[in-house]
C-alpha positions in Angstrom: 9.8 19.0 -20.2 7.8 22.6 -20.7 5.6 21.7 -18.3 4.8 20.1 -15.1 4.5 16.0 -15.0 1.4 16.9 -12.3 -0.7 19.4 -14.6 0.4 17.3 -18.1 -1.1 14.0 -16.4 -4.0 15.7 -15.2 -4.8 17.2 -19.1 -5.4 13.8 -20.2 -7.3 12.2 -17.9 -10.7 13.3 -17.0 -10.6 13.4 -13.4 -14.3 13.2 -12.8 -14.6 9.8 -13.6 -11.8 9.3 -10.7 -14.6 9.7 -8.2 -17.2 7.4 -9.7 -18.7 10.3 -9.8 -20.4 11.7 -13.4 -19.0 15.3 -14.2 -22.9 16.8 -14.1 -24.0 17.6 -10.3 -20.4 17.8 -9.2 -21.9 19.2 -5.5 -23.9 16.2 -4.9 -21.1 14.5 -5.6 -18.7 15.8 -3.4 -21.0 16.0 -0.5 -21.9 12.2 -0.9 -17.8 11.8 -1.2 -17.6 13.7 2.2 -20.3 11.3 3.7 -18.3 8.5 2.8 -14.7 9.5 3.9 -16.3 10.2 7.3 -18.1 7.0 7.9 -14.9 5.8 6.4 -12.3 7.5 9.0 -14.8 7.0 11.7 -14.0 3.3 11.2 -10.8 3.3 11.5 -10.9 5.8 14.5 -13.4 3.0 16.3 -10.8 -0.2 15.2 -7.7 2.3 17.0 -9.5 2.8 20.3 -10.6 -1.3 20.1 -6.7 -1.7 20.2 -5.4 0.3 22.8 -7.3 -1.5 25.1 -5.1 -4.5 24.7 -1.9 -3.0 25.0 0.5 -4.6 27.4 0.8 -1.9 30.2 4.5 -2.3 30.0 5.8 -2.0 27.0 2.4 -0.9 25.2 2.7 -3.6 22.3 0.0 -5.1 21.2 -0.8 -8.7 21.1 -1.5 -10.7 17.3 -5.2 -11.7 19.1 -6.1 -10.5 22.3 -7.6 -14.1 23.4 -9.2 -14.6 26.8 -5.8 -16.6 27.8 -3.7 -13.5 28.3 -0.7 -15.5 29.6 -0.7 -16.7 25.3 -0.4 -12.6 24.6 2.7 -12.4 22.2 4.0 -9.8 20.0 4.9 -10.5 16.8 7.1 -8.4 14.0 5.1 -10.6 11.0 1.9 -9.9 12.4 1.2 -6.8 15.2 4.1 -5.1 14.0 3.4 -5.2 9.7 -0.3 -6.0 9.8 -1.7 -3.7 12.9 0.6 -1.1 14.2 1.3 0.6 11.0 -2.3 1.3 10.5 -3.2 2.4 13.9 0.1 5.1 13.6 -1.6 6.3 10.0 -4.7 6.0 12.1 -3.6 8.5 15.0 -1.9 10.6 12.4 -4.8 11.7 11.2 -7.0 11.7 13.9 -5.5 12.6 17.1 -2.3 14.3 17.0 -1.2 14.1 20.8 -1.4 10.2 20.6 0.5 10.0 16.9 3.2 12.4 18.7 2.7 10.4 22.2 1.9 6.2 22.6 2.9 5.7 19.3 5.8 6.9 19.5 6.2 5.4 23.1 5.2 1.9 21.0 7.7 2.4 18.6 10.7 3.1 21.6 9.5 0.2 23.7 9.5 -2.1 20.4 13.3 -0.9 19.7 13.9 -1.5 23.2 12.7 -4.9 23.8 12.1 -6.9 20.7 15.3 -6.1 18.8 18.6 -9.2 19.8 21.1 -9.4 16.5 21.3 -5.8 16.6 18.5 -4.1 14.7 16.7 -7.8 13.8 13.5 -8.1 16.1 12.3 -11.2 17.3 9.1 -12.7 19.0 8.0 -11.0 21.9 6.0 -13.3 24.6 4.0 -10.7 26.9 3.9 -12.5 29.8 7.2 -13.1 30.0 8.8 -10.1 27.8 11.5 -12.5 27.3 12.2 -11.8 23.2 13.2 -15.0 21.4 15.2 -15.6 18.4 16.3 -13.1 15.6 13.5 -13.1 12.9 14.7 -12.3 9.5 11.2 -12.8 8.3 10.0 -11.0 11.0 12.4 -7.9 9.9 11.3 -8.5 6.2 7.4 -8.3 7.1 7.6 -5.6 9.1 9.5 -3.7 6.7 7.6 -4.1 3.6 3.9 -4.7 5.1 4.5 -2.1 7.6 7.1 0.5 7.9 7.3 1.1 4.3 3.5 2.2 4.5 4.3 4.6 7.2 7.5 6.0 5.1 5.7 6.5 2.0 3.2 8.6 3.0 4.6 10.5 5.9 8.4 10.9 5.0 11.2 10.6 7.6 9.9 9.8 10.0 11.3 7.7 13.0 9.7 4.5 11.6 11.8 5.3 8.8 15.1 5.3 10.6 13.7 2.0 12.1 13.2 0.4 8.8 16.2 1.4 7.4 18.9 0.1 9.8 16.8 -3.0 10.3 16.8 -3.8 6.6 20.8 -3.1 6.9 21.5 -5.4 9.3 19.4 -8.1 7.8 21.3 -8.1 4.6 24.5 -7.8 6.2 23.9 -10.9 8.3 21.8 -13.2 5.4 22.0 -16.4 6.6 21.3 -18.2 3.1 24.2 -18.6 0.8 24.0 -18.5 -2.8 26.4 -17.8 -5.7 25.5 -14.6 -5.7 26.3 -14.0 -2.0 24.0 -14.4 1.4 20.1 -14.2 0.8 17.5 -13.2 3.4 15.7 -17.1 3.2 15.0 -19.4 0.6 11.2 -18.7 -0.1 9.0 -16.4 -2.5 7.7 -14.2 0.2 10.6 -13.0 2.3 13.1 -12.5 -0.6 10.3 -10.8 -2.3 9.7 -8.5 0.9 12.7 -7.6 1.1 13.2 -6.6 -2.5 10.4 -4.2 -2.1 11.3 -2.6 0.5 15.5 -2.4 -0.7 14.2 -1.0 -3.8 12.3 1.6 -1.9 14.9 2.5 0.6 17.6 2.8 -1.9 16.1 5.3 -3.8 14.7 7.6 -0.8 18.4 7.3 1.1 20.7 7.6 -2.4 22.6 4.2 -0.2 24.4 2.4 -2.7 24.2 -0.9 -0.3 20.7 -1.0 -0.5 20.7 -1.2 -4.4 23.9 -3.6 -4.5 21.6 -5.8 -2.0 18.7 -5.9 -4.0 20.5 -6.8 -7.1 22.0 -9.8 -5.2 18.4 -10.9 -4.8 17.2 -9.8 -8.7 20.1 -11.3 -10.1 19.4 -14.8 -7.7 15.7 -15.3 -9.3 16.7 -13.8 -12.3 19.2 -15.6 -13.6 18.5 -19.2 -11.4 15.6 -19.4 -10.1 13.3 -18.0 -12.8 15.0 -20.6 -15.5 14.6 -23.4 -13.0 11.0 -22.8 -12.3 9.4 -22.2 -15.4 10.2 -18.4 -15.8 8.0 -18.1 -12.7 9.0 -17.9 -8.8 8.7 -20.9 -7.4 7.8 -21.0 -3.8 11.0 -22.3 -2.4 14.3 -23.1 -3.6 17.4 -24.6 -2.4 20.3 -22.5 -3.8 22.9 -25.6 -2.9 20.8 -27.9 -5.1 19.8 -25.7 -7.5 15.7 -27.3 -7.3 12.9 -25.6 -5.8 9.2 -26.3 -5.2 7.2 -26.6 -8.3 4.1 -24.3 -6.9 3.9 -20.9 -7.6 1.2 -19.0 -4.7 -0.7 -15.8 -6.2 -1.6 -14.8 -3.4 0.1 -12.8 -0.7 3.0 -15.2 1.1 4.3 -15.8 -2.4 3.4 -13.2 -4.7 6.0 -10.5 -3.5 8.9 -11.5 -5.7 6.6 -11.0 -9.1 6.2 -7.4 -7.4 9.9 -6.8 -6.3 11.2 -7.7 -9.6 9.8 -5.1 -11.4 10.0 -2.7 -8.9 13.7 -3.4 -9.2 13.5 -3.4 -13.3 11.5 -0.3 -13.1 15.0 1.2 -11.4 17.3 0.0 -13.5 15.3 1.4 -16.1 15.6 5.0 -14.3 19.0 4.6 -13.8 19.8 3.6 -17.3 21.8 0.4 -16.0 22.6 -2.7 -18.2 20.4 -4.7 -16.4 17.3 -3.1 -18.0 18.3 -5.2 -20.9 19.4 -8.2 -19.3 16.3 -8.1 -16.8 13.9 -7.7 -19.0 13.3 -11.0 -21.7 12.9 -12.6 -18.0 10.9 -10.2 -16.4 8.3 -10.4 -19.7 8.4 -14.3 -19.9 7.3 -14.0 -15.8 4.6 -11.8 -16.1 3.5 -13.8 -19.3 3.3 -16.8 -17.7 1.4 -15.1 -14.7 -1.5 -13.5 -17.1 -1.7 -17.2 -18.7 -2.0 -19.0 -15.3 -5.2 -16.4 -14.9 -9.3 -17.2 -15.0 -11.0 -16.0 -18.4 -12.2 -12.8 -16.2 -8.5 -11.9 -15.4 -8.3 -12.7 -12.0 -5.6 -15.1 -10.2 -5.7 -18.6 -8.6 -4.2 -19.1 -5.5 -1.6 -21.4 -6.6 -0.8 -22.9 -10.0 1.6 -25.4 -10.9 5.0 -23.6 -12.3 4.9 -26.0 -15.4 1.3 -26.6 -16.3 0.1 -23.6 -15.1 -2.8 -25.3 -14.3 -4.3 -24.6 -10.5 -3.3 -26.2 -7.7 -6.0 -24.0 -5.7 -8.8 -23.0 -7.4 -10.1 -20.4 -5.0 -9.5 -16.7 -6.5 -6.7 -14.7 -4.9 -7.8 -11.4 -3.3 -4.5 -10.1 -3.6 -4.8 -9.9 -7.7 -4.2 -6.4 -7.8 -0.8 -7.0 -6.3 0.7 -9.0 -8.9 -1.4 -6.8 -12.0 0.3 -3.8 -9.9 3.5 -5.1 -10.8 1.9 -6.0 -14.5 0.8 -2.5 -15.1 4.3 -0.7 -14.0 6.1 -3.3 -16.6 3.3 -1.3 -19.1 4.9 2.2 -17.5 8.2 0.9 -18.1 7.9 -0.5 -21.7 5.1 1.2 -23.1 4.0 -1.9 -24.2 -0.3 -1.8 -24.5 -1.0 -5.2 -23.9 -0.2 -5.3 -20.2 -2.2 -2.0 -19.6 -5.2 -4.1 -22.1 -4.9 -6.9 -19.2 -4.9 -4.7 -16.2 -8.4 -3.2 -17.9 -9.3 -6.7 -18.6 -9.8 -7.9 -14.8 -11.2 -4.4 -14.0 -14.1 -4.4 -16.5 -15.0 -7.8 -15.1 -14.8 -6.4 -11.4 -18.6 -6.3 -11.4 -19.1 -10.0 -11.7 -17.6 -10.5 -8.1 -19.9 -8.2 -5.7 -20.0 -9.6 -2.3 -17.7 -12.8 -3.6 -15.8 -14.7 -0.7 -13.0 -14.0 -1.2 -11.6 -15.7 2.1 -13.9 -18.6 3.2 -14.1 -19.4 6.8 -15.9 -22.5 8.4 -17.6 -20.2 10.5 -21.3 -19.6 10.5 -20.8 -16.5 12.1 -19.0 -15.5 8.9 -21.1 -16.3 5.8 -19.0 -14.0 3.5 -15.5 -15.1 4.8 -13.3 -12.9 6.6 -13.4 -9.2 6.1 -9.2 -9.3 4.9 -10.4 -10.8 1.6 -12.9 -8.1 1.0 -9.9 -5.6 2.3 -7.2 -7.1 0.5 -9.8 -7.2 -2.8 -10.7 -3.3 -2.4 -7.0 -2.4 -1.8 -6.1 -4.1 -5.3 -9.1 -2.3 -7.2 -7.9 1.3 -5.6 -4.4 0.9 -7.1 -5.0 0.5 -9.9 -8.1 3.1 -10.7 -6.2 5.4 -9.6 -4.4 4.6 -12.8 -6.8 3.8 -14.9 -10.4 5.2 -13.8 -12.6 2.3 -15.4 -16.5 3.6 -14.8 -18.1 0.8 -13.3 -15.1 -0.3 -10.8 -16.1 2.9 -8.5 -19.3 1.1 -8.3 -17.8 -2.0 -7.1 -16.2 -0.7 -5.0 -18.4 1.1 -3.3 -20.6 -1.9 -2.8 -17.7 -4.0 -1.5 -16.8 -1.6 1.2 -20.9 -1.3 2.2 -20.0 -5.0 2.8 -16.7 -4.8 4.4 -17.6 -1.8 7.0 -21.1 -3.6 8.2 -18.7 -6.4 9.2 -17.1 -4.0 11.8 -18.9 -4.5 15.6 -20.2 -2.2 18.3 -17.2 -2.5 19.8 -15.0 -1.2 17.2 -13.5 -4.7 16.5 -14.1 -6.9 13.4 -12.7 -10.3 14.0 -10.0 -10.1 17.3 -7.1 -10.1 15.3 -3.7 -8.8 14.0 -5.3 -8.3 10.2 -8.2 -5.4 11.5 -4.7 -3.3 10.7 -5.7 -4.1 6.9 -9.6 -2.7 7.7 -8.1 0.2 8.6 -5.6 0.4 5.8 -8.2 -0.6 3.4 -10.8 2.6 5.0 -8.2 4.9 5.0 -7.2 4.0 1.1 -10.9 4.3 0.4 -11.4 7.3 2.6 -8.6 9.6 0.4 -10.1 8.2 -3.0 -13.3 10.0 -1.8 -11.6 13.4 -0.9 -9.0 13.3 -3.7 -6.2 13.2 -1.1 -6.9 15.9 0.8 -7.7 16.0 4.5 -8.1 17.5 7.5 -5.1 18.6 9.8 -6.8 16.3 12.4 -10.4 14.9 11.8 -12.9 14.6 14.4 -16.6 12.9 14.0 -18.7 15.6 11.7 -15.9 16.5 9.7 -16.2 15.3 6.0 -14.0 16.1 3.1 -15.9 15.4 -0.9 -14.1 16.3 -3.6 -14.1 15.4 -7.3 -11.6 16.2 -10.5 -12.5 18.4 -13.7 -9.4 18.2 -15.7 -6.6 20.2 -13.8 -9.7 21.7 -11.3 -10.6 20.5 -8.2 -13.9 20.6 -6.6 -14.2 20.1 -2.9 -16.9 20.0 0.0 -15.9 20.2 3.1 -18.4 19.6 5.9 -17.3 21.2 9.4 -18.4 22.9 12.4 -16.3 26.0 11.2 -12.9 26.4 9.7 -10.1 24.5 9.7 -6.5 24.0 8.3 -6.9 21.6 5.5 -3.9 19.5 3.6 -3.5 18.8 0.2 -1.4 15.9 -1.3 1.3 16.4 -3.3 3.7 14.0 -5.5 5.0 11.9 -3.1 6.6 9.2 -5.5 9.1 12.2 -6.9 9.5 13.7 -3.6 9.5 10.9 -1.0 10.8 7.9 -3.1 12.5 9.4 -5.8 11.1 8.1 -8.8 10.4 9.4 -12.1 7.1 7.7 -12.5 4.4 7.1 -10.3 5.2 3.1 -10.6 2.1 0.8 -8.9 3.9 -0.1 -5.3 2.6 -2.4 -2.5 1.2 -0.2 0.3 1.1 2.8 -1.6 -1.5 5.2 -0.3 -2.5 6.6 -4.4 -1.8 9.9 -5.5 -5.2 11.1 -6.6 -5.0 15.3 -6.4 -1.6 16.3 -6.0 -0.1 20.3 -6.6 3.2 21.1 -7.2 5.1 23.3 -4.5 6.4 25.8 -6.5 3.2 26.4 -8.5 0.3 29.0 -7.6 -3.4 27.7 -6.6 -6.2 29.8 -6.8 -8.9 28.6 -3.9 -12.8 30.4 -4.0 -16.0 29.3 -2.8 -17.3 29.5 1.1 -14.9 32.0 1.8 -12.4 34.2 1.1 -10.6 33.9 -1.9 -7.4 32.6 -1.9 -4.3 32.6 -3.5 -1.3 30.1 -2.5 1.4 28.2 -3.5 1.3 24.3 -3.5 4.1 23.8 -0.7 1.4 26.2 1.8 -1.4 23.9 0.5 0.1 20.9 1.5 1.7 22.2 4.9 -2.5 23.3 5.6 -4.4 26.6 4.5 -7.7 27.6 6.6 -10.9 26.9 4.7 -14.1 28.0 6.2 -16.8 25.2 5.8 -19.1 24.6 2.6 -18.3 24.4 -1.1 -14.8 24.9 -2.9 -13.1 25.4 -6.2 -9.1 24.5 -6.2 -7.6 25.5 -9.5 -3.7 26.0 -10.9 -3.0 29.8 -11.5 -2.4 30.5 -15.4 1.3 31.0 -15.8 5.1 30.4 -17.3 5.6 27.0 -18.0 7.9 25.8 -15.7 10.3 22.6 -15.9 10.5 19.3 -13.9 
């Protein structure tokens, strides 16, 4: 290729409409984009400090609800660790350093040191006792794909990543399910889905061939059984010794993730060029058919359907649609074929029907719109995939969903006392780097806003400061972290909106000094004084990737 996958992809899309933004007053814009990533980051900020003030002074884990009753306080890998700690570490990362570097870190030692009992396996943690209990597979498979897989994609090798890694290990190695195609994680949708996406993941950012051969034990188990005996759809549960299974098939979240870990794992097959490609993929299409049938005449999921019928079995709409269309849009990158990217615009171009939709009821009049985590979940699908394709009037639901989900957030920095504020903050902090294209502040502190909006392979970029700082740029982190040739839709991604290449020249002018630098400085941080700011590629040799 005569030129770089970054600058190509950016020459066909017009990057203005990425902000919601039209290309005409591109200053407003960006200043209103600053405004918003601060309140945004401010949120989250408020939501970390609510936290720590629950932390067991021991270990300094954090209970799934911090409930009057504190002799009730437990610990949970499924919940505190995948839903809430994960966040709060993104959370400190970009926010304050010294507790990132410090209690986090002191977290993250205190959770290997006390929840862990079948080697790396965690289990329940009770906090009054600190007494762990058994080894939780699911438990290892939640925190893994929910959790530590969010931390790993966007901030490398980190220790989390070590953690993830060795836990998934062990997990496979000890699978307590048998099957014909050797020991499985569990019997149900959700685990052997999580732990699909995060095998995937891990085997292409370690070059392990265990981690593939594991995931292929679980592709080939649904592929080749459970898909056939379910009605080319994954059934919730089944029993690999009878060979039946549960004739429900949940679009929501806790049964979803196999739809998504298939193709991830057909996506790398495809890359690799291995036979399953061919064999996965009749299978994979019949799935993801079946799926798009099961759907409302807008596009978007039920709950649950029935795996024959199709018809629903719940007819509330799923917030996590965006999930399962994720998976539906990187079968489109894969193939090429139109009419799964037509159905992913489908359900966008009909976002605007649902503003301020409940998403998750609650009998609660407290909570007339539901819980926030539908409106979270919701946003999170949306941001996905416009970051793929930049549908006009999806930035504007957006933007009124999130008015709704952060006027749900109390004085106190808490939403609604439990484990799932981890998803506000994810859900801010996905929002937040939509509005500044990726780019962000070596550590943010209240004032500091960061606006930016796309024209073509130019950047345009307000930054509002007390003075200057070192500012980072984002870079290609599905080539450099995971290892993948295409920038496939994942689950707990954080989107790649402006990214430079490290070995390519940017030319930076506007509030201050003009300056030249290469993409690698960019994203290590570059000083920018306060004020208004054009980031654009340096004309030169073509170069190959």
């Amino acid at each position: 290729m005569r030129m770089s996958l970054l600058l190509a992809a950016a020459l066909t899309v017009s990057i203005a409409s990425l902000s919601g933004q039209p290309r005409t007053g591109a200053g407003t814009a960006t200043q209103a984009n600053a405004r918003r990533f601060e309140r945004a980051v401010s949120a989250s900020q408020r939501v970390l400090q609510a936290w720590l003030k629950h932390a067991d002074p021991e270990t300094l884990l954090l209970p799934d609800r911090p409930v009057p009753d504190r002799s009730t306080w437990i610990y949970t890998p499924h919940n505190s660790g995948a839903d809430l700690y994960p966040y709060l570490i993104l959370t400190a990362h970009l926010t304050d350093p010294e507790l990132y570097h410090g209690r986090m870190m002191e977290m993250l030692r205190n959770e290997v040191r006390r929840t862990t009992v079948q080697r790396s396996i965690p289990a329940d943690l009770p906090l009054s006792t600190r007494k762990p209990g058994a080894a939780s597979f699911f438990g290892a498979a939640e925190y893994a794909k929910d959790g530590l897989i969010a931390v790993s994609e966007y901030l490398g090798r980190t220790p989390w990543f070590y953690r993830m890694v060795d836990m998934m290990a062990d997990a496979m190695t000890d699978a307590p399910i048998a099957s014909r195609f050797g020991p499985l994680p569990a019997a149900d949708a959700e685990t052997n889905g999580d732990y699909l996406q995060a095998l995937v993941r891990i085997a292409t950012m370690t070059g392990d061939r265990r981690f593939l051969d594991w995931a292929r034990r679980i592709g080939d188990a649904y592929v080749e059984e459970v898909l056939p005996g379910s009605g080319g759809v994954p059934g919730y549960k089944w029993n690999f010794q009878t060979h039946s299974g549960e004739r429900r098939l949940r679009l929501r979240d806790h049964g979803n993730e196999t739809i998504v870990g298939l193709v991830m794992l057909y996506a790398l097959e495809h890359q690799i060029g291995s036979p399953r490609e061919h064999s996965y993929r009749p299978v994979i299409q019949k799935m993801l058919d079946r799926v798009l049938a099961s759907a409302s005449p807008d596009g978007l999921l039920y709950n649950e359907v029935d795996v024959e019928t199709l018809q629903p079995l719940d007819r509330r709409l799923s917030d996590n649609w965006g999930y399962v269309y994720g998976a539906v849009y990187s079968y489109y990158m894969v193939t090429g074929d139109t009419r799964y990217r037509e159905a992913v615009r489908h359900v966008l171009r009909n976002l605007p029907k649902y503003r301020s939709y409940v998403w998750e009821p609650r009998d609660d009049p407290a909570l007339p719109l539901g819980s926030f985590d539908g409106y979270a979940d919701a946003i999170e699908s949306a941001i996905y995939l416009v970051s793929r394709e930049p549908v006009p009037e999806v930035f504007d639901w957006i933007e009124s969903e999130m008015e709704v989900m952060l006027r749900m957030q109390r004085a106190d920095g808490h939403v609604e006392d439990w484990y799932g504020e981890g998803n506000f903050n994810r859900t801010a902090l996905l929002y937040a780097y939509m509005q500044s294209q990726g780019v962000r502040p070596e550590r943010w502190q209240p004032g500091i806003g960061v606006g930016a909006v796309r024209e073509g392979v130019t950047l345009r970029l307000h930054l509002s400061m007390d003075g200057p700082r070192r500012i980072q740029f984002d870079y290609a982190r599905h080539r450099r972290v995971l290892n993948f040739e295409k920038n496939y839709v994942r689950l707990n991604e954080f989107p790649e909106w402006f990214t430079v290449d490290e070995n390519h020249l940017y030319r930076l002018r506007g509030a201050g000094e003009e300056q030249i630098r290469l993409g690698s400085e960019l994203i290590a941080g570059v000083t920018l004084a306060p004020g208004d700011w054009v980031v654009e590629p340096v004309p030169g040799p073509p170069y190959a990737r």
